[in-house]
C-alpha positions in Angstrom: 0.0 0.0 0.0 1.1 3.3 -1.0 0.7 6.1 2.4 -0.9 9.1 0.6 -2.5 12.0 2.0 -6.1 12.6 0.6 -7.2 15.8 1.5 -4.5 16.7 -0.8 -5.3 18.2 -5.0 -5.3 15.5 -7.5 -2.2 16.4 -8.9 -0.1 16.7 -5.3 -1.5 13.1 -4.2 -0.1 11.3 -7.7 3.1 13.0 -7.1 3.2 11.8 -3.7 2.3 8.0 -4.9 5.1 8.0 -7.2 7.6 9.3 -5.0 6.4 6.6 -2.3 6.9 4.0 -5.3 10.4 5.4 -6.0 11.3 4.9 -2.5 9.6 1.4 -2.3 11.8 0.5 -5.5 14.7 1.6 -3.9 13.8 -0.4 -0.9 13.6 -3.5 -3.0 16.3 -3.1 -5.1 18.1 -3.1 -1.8 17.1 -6.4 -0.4 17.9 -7.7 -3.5 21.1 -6.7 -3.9 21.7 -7.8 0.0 20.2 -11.4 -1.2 22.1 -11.8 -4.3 24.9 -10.8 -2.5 24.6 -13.2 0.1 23.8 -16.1 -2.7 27.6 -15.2 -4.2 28.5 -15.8 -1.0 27.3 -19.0 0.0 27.8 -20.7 -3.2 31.2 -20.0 -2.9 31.8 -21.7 0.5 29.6 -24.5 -1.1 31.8 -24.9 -3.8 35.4 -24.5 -1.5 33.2 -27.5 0.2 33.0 -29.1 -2.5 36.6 -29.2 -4.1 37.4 -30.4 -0.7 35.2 -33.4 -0.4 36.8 -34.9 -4.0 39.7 -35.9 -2.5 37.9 -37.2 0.5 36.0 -39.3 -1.8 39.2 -40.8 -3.5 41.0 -41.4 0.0 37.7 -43.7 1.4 37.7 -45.4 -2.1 41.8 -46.0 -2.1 40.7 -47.6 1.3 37.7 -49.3 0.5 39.5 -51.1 -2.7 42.0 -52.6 -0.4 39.3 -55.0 0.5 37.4 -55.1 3.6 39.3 -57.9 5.4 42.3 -55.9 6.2 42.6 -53.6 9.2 43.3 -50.0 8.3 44.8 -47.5 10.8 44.0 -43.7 10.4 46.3 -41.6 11.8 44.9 -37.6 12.3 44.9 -34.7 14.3 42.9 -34.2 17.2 41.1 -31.3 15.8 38.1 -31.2 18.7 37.5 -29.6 21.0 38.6 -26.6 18.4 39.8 -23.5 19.6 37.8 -22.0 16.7 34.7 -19.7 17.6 31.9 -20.3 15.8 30.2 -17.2 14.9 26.6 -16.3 14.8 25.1 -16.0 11.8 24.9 -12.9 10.7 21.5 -11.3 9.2 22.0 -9.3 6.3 19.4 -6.5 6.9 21.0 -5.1 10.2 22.6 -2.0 10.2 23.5 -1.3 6.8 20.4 0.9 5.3 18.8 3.3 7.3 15.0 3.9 6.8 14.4 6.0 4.2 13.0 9.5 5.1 9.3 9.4 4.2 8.7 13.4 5.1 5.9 15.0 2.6 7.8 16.6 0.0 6.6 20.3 -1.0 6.1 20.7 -4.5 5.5 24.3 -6.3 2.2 22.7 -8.1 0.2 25.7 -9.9 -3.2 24.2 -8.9 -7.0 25.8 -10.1 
């Protein structure tokens, strides 16, 4: 819904729906941007996941091949507990847009 005054003239009321449209526009041109953004983002991370989990795959089919009867040792890092904080996850509409200023614009309208 479009906020519009209506005791104002016909002419001052469409001027005041467009420029309540132009802001709206802006507004979602905004959150798309943040999304698309934030899509670049995490397809990237899913892809570092992914060229990670290849050779993964290869190692537990090197070992599998070598037949089941035969004990394998695996030898590895005691990575847990980590030392790594894991961070929240962090919205992408906080704090970078404030709210648009939706004051009534004066405009010099030569009105009958």
């Amino acid at each position: 819904l479009v906020p519009i005054d209506h005791n104002l003239p016909t002419a001052a009321s469409i001027t005041e729906a467009l420029d309540a449209l132009s802001n709206l526009e802006e507004i979602i041109d905004d959150a798309f941007a943040r999304i698309s953004t934030r899509i670049k983002f995490c397809r990237g991370q899913i892809d570092n996941m992914c060229s990670r989990i290849g050779p993964c795959e290869e190692k537990i089919r090197f070992i599998s091949e070598r037949g089941a009867k035969k004990a394998t040792t695996v030898f590895s890092y005691s990575k847990y507990p980590s030392t790594e904080k894991i961070c929240d996850y962090p919205c992408m509409f906080v704090g970078k847009r404030t709210s648009p200023d939706l004051g009534r614009k004066q405009y010099g309208l030569d009105l009958p």
